[in-house]
C-alpha positions in Angstrom: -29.7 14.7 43.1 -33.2 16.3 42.2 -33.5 15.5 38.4 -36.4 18.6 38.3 -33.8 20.7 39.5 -31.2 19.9 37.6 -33.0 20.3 34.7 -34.0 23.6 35.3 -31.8 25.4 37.6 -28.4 27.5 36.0 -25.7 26.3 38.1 -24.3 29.1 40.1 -21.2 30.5 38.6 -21.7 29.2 34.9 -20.3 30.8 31.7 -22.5 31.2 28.7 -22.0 31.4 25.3 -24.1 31.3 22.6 -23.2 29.1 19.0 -25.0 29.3 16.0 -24.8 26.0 13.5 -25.8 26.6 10.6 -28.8 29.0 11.5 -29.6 27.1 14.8 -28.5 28.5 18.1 -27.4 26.3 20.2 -26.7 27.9 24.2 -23.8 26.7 26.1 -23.6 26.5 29.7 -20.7 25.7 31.8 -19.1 25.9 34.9 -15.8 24.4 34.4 -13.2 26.9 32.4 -11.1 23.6 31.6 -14.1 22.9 29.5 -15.0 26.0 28.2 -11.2 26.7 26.8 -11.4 22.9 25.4 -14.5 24.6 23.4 -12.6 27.4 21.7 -9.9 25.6 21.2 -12.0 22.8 19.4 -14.1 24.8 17.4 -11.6 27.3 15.7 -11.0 29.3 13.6 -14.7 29.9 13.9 -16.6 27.5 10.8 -14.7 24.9 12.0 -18.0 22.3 11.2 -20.1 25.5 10.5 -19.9 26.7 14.6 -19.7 30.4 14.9 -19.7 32.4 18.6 -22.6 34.9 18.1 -22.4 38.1 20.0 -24.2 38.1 23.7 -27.5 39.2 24.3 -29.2 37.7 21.6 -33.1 37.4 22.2 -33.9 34.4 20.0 -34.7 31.5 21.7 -32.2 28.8 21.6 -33.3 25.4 19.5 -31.1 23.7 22.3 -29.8 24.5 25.8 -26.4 22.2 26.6 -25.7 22.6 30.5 -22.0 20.5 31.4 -21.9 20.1 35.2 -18.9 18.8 37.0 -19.9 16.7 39.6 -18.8 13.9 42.0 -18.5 10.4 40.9 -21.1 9.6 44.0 -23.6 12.1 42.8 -23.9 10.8 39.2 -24.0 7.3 40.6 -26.6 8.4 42.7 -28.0 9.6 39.6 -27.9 6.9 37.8 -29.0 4.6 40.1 -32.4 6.6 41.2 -32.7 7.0 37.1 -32.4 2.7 36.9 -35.2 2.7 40.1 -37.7 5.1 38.7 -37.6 4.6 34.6 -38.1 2.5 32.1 -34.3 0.8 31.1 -33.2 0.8 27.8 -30.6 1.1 25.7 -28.5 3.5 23.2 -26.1 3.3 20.8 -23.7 6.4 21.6 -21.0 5.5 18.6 -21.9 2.5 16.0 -22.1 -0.9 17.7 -21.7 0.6 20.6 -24.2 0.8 23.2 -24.9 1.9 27.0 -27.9 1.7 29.5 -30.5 4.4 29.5 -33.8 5.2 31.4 -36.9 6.9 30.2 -39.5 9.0 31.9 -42.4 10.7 31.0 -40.6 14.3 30.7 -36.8 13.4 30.3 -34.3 10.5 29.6 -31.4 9.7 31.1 -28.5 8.7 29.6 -25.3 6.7 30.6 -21.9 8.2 29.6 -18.8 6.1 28.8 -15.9 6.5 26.4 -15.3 3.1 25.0 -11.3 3.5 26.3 -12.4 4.7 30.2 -14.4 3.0 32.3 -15.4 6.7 34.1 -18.7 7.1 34.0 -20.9 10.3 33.5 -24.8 11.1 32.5 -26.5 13.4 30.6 -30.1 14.1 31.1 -32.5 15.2 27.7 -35.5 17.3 28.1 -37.5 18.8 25.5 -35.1 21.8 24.7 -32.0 20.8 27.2 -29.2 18.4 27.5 -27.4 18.6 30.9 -24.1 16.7 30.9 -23.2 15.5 34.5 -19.9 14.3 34.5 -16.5 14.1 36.7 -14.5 16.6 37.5 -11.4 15.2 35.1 -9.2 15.7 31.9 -11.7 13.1 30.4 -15.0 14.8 31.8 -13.9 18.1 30.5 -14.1 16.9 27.0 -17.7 15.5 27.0 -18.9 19.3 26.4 -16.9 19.6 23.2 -18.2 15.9 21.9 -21.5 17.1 22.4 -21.8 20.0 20.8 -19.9 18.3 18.0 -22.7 15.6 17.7 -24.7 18.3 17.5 -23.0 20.1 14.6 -22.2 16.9 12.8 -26.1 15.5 12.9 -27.5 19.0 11.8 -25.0 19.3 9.1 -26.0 15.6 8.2 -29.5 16.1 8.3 -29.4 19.2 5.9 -27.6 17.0 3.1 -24.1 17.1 4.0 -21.9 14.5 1.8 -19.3 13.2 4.7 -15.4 11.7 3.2 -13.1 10.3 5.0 -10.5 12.7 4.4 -7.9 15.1 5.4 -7.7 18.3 3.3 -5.6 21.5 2.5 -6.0 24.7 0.1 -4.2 26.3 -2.1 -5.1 28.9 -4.6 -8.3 29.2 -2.4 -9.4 26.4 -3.1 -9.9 22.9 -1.0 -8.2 19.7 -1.8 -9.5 16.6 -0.7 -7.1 14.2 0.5 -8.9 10.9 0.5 -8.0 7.6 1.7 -7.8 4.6 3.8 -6.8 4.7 7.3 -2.7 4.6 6.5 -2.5 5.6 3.3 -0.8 8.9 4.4 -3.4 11.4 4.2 -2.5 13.5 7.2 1.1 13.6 6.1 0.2 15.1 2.8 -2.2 16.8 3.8 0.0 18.7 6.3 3.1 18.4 4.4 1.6 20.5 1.5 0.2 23.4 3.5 3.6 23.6 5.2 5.3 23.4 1.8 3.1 25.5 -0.7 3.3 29.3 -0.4 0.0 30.7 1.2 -1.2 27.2 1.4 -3.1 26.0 4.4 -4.3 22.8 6.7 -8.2 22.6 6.6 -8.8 19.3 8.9 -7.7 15.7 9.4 -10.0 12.4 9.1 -13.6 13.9 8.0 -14.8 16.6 5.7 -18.2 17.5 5.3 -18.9 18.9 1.4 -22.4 20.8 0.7 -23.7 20.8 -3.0 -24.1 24.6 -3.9 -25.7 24.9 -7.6 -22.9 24.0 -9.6 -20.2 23.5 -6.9 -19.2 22.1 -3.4 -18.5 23.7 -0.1 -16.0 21.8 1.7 -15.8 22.5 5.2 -13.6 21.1 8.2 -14.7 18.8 11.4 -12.5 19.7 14.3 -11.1 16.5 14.9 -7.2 17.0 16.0 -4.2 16.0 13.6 -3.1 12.6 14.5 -0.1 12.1 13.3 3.0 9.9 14.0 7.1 10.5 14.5 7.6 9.2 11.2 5.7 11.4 9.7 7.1 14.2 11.1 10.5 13.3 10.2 9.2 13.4 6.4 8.0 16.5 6.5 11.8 17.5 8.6 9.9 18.5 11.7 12.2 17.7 15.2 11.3 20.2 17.8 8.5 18.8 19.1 10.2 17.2 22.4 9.2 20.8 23.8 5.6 21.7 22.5 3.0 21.9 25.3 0.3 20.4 23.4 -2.7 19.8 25.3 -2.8 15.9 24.9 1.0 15.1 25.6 3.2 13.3 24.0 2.7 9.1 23.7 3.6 7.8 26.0 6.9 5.1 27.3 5.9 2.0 25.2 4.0 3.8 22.1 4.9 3.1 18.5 4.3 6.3 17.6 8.1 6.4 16.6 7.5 4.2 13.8 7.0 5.3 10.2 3.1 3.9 10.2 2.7 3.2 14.4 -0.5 3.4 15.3 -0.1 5.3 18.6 0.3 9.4 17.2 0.1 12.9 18.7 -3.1 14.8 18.4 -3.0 18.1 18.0 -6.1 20.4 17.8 -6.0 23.1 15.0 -5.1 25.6 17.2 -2.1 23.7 17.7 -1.2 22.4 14.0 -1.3 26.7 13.8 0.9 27.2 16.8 3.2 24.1 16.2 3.6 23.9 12.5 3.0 27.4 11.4 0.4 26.3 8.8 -2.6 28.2 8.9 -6.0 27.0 9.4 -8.9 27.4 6.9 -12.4 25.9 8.3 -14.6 26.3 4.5 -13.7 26.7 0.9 -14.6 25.5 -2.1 -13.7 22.5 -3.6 -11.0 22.6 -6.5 -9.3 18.9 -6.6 -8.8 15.7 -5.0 -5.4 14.0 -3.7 -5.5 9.9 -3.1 -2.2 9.2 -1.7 -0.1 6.1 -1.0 2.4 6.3 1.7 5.3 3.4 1.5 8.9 3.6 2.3 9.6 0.7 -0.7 7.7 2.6 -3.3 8.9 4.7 -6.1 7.7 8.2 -6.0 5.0 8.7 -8.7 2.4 11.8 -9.1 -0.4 11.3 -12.0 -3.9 12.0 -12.4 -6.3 9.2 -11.4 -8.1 7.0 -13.2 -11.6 7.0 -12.7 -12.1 3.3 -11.8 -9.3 3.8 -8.7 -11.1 7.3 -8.0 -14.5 5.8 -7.9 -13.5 2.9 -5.3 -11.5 4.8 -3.0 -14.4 7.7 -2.9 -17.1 4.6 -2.2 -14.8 3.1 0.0 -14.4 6.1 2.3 -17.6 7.8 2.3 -19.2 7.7 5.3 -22.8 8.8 4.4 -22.8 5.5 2.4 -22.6 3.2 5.7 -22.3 5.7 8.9 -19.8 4.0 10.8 -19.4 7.6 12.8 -22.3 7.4 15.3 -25.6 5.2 15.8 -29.1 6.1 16.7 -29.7 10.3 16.9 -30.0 9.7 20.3 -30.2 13.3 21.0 -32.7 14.4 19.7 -30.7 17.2 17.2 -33.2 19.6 16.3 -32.6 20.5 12.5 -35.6 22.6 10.8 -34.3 21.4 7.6 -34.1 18.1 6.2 -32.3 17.4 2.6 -31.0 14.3 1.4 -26.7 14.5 0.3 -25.8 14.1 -3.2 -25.3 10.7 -4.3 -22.0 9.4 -4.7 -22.2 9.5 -8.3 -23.1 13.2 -8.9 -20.0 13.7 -6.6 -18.0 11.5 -8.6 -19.1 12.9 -12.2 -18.4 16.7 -10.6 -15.3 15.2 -9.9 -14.6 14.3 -13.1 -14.2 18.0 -13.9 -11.3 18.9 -11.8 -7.9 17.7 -10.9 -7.7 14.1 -8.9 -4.3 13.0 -9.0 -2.4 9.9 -6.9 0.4 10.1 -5.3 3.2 7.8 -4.0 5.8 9.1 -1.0 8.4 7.1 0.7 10.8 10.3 1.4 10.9 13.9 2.6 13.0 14.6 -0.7 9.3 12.8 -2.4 7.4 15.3 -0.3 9.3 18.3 -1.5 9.3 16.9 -5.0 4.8 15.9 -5.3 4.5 19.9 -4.0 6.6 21.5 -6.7 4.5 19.3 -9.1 1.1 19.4 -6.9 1.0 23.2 -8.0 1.8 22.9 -11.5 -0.5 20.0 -11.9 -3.6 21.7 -11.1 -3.2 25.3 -12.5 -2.6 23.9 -16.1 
């Protein structure tokens, strides 16, 4: 494999499409469809991160050119290894603590791709303006394109001051609701249970919102990470149909615990899906109106008051992830971003906060569900 070639050539039979991110365009080149659906279905309703399809034909340059190229598992070794024979080795950290073999040249780098679950391996090759993914022709490879492009989004969106919770989040009244939280405190299922519940309600993401300080107020807006969510969960919310849905990453599996009220194994279903599945819609921006800190717990009483702002403060520390990013390492790809602004410190964000509704929440019970909704919506409109 010729790497002046392949960083050069279009690959007969591509697809393009052109994203813009925040005011960078960002060209996408593919010849797998697999992948290319995976992209649309990722990255909608369009804002979803701030990714919009722009119309074809556009005549401004791209700031970055991402080629995905299905290949054979021989030709990316082969790849690899003339990479490891001619360049300097190295390494990078792809996620936090997590880090992979790569070679620089003069005029590109080479990268090693792994997913730290698979032991299939794939490459992607940087030049000055291009990235070309070269990876197998599979379920998994498929996917690199979309994880990509939403490094991309997330380090731009970073870079230009973005405040990052980790946090579900709905709307109601037009307005965004953070749900924030540790990993099992629930805030999926209240998240998704109130958009379901509330009249012209709706689901804006699950795990990681992104909030942008504009003069007075924030802009929340969605990552596009699927809903994971588990059996039990669904039972609270009175969902049971879901033996049949065709969702896109299957069902767990013969030996999950998804089944259990708090299993860690869950279904993951893209926003297309939570739309398709659960007939909530699907709101990618809004402005930020209130914040939700829930508690999840089969033994607990049911309880709904407004926070204190000692508990708000320490669960908003504990779960913001522009404090410590535990999300990804080194910018190992070089993101171009033509603006550079630092987030808002946590505490601006927490004395905005104390201008609006944060209440807690305790659920053990779909009747506790249908109970914090009623009271959700009379809560904040007073």
């Amino acid at each position: 494999m010729n790497i002046s070639e392949l960083v050069t050539a279009e690959p007969d039979g591509a697809s393009f499409r052109q994203l813009r991110i925040r005011g960078h365009l960002l060209k996408v080149v593919t010849t797998s469809p697999e992948a290319d659906a995976l992209v649309s279905e990722t990255f909608w309703p369009p804002g979803m991160l701030g990714v919009f399809d722009t119309p074809p034909g556009s005549t401004h340059r791209p700031d970055l050119t991402v080629v995905d190229l299905p290949s054979s598992p021989t030709d990316i070794h082969a790849l690899l290894r003339l990479a490891a024979d001619n360049c300097v080795p190295g390494e990078f950290e792809l996620t936090r603590d997590y880090r992979l073999p790569r070679y620089d040249a003069d005029t590109h780098t080479v990268f090693t791709l792994r997913d730290v679950n698979s032991d299939e391996v794939a490459a992607l090759v940087r030049t000055e303006d291009r990235a070309v993914i070269v990876r197998p022709r599979s379920g998994l490879g498929d996917r690199w394109l979309t994880r990509i492009i939403r490094d991309v989004a997330t380090r731009i969106a970073k870079a230009e001051g973005s405040l990052v919770l980790h946090s579900s989040a709905l709307v109601f009244d037009d307005g965004a609701y953070l749900v924030v939280g540790d990993s099992g405190a629930g805030k999926s299922t209240t998240a998704i249970a109130l958009a379901r519940l509330l009249p012209e309600a709706g689901w804006m993401g699950n795990d990681r919102m992104h909030l942008d300080r504009r003069g007075h107020s924030y802009d929340v807006t969605a990552c596009p990470l699927p809903l994971a969510i588990n059996k039990g969960s669904l039972d609270v919310m009175g969902v049971s149909d879901f033996d049949g849905w065709p969702v896109r990453a299957g069902l767990p599996g013969v030996g999950s615990d998804w089944d259990q009220f708090q299993g860690e194994d869950k279904l993951k279903l893209s926003s297309r899906e939570v739309h398709r599945f659960l007939g909530v819609d699907v709101v990618p921006q809004a402005p930020l109106a209130g914040v939700i800190l829930p508690r999840i717990d089969r033994e607990a009483a049911y309880r709904l008051e407004p926070s204190t702002l000692d508990h708000t403060s320490e669960v908003i520390r504990r779960n913001c992830f522009s404090l410590d990013d535990n999300l990804y390492g080194e910018d190992w790809l070089k993101v171009p971003v033509r603006h550079h602004a630092p987030p808002p410190s946590v505490e601006d964000f927490l004395e905005h906060l104390a201008k609006l509704p944060v209440l807690r929440c305790s659920l053990g019970s779909a009747a506790d569900v249908a109970r914090l909704a009623d009271e959700f919506a009379r809560a904040v409109r007073l």
